[in-house]
MARSEDREN-589134 format. One record per atom (N, C-alpha, C): residue number from 1; residue in three letters; z, y, x. Coordinates in Angstrom, 3 decimals. Example, Ala and Ser with C-alpha at 12.3 -4.5 7.8 and 13.67 -1.06 7.14 Angstrom:
2
seq,type,pz,py,px
1,Ala,7.800,-5.690,13.190
1,Ala,7.800,-4.500,12.300
1,Ala,7.800,-3.300,13.200
2,Ser,7.080,-2.250,12.850
2,Ser,7.140,-1.060,13.670
2,Ser,7.870,0.030,12.900
! end
This chain:
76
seq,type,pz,py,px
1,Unk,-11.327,-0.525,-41.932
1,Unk,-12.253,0.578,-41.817
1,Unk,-13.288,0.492,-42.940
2,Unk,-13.463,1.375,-43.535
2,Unk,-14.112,1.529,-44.828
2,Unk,-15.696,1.979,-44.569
3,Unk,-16.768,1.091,-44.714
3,Unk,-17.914,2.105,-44.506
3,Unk,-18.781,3.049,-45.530
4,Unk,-19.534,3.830,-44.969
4,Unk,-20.109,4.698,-45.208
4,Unk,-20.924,4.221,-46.926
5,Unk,-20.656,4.856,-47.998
5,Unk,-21.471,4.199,-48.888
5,Unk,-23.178,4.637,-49.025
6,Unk,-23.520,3.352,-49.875
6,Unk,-25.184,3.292,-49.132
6,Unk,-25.851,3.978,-50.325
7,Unk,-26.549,4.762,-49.979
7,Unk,-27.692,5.625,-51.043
7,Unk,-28.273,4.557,-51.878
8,Unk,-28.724,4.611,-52.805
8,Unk,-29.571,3.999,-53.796
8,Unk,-30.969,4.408,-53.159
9,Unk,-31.297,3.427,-52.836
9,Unk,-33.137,2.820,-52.589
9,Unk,-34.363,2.876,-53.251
10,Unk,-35.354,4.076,-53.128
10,Unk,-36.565,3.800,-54.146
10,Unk,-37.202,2.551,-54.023
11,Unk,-37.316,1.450,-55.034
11,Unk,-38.366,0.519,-54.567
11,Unk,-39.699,0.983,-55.390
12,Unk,-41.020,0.709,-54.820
12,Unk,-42.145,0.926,-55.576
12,Unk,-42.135,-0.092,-56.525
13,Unk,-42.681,0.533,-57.940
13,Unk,-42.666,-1.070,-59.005
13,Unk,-43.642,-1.614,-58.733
14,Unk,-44.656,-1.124,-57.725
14,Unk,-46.064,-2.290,-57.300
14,Unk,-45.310,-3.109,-56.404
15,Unk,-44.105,-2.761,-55.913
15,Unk,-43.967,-4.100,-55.095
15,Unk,-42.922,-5.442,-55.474
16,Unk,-42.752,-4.764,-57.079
16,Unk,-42.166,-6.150,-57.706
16,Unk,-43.184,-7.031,-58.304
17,Unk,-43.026,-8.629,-58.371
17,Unk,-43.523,-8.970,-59.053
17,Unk,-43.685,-8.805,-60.647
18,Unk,-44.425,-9.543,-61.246
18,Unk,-44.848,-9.118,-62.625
18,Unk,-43.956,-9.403,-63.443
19,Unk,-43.046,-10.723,-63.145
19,Unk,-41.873,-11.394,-63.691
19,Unk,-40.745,-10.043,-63.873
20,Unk,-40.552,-9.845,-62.834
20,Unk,-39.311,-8.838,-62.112
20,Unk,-39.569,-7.755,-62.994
21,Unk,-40.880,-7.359,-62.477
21,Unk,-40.740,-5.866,-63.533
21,Unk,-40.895,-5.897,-64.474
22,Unk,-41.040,-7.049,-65.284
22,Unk,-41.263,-6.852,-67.083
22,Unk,-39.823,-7.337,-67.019
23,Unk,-38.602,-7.322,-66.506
23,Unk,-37.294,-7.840,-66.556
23,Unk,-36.158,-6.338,-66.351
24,Unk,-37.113,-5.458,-65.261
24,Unk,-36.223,-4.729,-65.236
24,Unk,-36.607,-3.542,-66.382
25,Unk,-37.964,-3.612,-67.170
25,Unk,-38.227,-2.532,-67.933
25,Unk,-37.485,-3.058,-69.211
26,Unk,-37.462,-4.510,-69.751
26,Unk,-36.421,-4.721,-70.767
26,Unk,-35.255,-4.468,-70.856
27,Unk,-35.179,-4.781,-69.481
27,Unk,-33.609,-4.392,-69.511
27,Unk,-32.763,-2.918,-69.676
28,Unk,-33.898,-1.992,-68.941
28,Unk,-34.014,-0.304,-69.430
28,Unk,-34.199,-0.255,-70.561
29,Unk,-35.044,-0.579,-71.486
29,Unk,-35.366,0.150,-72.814
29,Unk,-34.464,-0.958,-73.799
30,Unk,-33.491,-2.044,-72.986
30,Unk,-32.640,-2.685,-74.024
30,Unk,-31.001,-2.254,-74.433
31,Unk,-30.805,-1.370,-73.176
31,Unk,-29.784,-0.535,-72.947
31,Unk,-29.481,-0.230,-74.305
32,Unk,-28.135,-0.043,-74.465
32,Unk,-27.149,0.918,-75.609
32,Unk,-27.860,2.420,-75.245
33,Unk,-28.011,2.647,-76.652
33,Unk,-28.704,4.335,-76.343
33,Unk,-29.792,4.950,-75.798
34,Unk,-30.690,3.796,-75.585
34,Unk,-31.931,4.533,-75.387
34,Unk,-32.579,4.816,-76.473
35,Unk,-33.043,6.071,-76.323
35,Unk,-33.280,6.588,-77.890
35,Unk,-35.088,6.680,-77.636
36,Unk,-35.301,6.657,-78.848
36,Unk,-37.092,6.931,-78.564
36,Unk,-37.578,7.683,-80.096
37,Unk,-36.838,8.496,-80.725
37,Unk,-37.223,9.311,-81.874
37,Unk,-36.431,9.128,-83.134
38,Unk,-37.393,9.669,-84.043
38,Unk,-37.602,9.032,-85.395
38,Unk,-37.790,7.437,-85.931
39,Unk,-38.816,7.184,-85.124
39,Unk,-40.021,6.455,-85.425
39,Unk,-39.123,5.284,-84.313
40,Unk,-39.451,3.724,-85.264
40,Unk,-39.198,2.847,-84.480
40,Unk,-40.213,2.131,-83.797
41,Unk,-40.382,1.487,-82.251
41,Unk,-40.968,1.182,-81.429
41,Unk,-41.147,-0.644,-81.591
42,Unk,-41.761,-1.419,-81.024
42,Unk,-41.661,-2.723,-81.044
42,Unk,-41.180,-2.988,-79.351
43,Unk,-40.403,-4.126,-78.755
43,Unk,-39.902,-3.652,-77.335
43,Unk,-41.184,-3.883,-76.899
44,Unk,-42.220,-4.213,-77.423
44,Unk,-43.361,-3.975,-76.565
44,Unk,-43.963,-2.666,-76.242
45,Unk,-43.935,-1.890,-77.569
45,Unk,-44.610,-0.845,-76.942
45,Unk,-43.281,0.329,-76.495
46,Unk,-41.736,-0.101,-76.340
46,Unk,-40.789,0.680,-75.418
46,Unk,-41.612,0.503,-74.006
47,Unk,-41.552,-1.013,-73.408
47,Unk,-41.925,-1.524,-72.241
47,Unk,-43.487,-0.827,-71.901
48,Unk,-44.122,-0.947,-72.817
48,Unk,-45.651,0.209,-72.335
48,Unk,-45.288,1.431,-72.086
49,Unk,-44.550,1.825,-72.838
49,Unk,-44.067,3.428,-72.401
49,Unk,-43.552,3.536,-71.348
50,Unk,-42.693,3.060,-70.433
50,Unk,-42.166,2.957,-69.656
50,Unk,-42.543,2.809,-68.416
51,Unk,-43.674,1.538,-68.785
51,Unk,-45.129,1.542,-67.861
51,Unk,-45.030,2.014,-66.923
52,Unk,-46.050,3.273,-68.307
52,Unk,-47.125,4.150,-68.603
52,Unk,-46.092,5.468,-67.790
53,Unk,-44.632,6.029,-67.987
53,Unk,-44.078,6.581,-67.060
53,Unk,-44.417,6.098,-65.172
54,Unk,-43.736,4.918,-65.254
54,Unk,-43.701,4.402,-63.381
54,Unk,-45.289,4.685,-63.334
55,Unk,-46.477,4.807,-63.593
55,Unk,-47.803,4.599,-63.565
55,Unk,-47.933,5.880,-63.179
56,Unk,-47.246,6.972,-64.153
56,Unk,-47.706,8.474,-64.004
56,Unk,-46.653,8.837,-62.809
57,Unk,-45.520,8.606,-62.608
57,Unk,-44.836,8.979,-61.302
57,Unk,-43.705,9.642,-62.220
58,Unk,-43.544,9.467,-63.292
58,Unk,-42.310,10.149,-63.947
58,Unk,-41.253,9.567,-64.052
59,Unk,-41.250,8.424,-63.498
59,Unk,-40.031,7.663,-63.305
59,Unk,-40.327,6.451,-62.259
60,Unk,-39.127,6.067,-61.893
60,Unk,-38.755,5.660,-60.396
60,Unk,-37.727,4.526,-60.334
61,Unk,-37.966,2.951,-59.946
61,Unk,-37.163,1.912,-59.795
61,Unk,-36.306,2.354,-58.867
62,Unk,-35.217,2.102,-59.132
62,Unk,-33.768,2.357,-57.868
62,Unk,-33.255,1.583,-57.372
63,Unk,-32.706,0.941,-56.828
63,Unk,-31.998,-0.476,-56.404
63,Unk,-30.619,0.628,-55.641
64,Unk,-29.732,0.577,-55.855
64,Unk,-28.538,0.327,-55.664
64,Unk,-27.908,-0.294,-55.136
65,Unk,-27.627,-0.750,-53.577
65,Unk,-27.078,-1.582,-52.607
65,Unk,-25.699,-1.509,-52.802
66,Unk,-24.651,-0.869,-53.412
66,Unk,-23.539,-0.879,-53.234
66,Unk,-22.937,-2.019,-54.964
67,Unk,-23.877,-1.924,-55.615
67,Unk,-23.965,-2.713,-56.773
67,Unk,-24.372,-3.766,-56.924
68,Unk,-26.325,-3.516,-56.138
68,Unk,-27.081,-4.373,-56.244
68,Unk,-27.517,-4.670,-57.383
69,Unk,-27.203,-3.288,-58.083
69,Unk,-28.522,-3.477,-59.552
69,Unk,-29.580,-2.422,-59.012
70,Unk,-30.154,-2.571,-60.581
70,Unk,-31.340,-1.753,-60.338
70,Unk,-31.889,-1.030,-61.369
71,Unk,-31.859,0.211,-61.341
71,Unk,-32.326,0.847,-62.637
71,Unk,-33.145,1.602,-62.644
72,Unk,-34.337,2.665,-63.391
72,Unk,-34.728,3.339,-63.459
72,Unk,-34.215,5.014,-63.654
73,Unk,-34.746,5.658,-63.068
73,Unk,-34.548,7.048,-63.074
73,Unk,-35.748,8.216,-63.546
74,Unk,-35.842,8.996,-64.432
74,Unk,-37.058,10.238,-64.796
74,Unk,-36.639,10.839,-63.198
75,Unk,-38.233,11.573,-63.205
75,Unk,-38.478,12.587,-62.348
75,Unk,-38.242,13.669,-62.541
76,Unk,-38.232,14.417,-62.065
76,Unk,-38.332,15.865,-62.738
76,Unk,-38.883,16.913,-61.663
! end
């Protein structure tokens, strides 16, 4: 019997630690293809940007139970 597959999970990024979330924002802005312009970024200031999104509510940690990763998503 096969079960039901499980929705992907908002977690708040206030409720990761500081470790965790400077792990999962590298790991977003280290991705193949994340693009950020013209202009090249240092991964520090990708990772501020990225922030500076979860901060404003324009993007959203996911956790994924059927994977058990975790990625970010824009709002819209």
């Amino acid at each position: 019997m096969q079960e039901d597959p499980q929705e992907p999970v908002e977690v708040p990024y206030t409720a990761l630690s500081a470790d965790a979330l400077r792990g999962v924002l590298e790991s977003f802005v280290l991705r193949e293809g994340t693009e950020y312009g013209e202009r090249d970024f240092t991964l520090e200031q990708k990772v501020a940007q990225v922030l500076t999104q979860l901060q404003r509510g324009d993007a959203r940690v996911m956790f994924d139970p059927e994977t058990a990763s975790v990625t970010l998503v824009t709002v819209r």
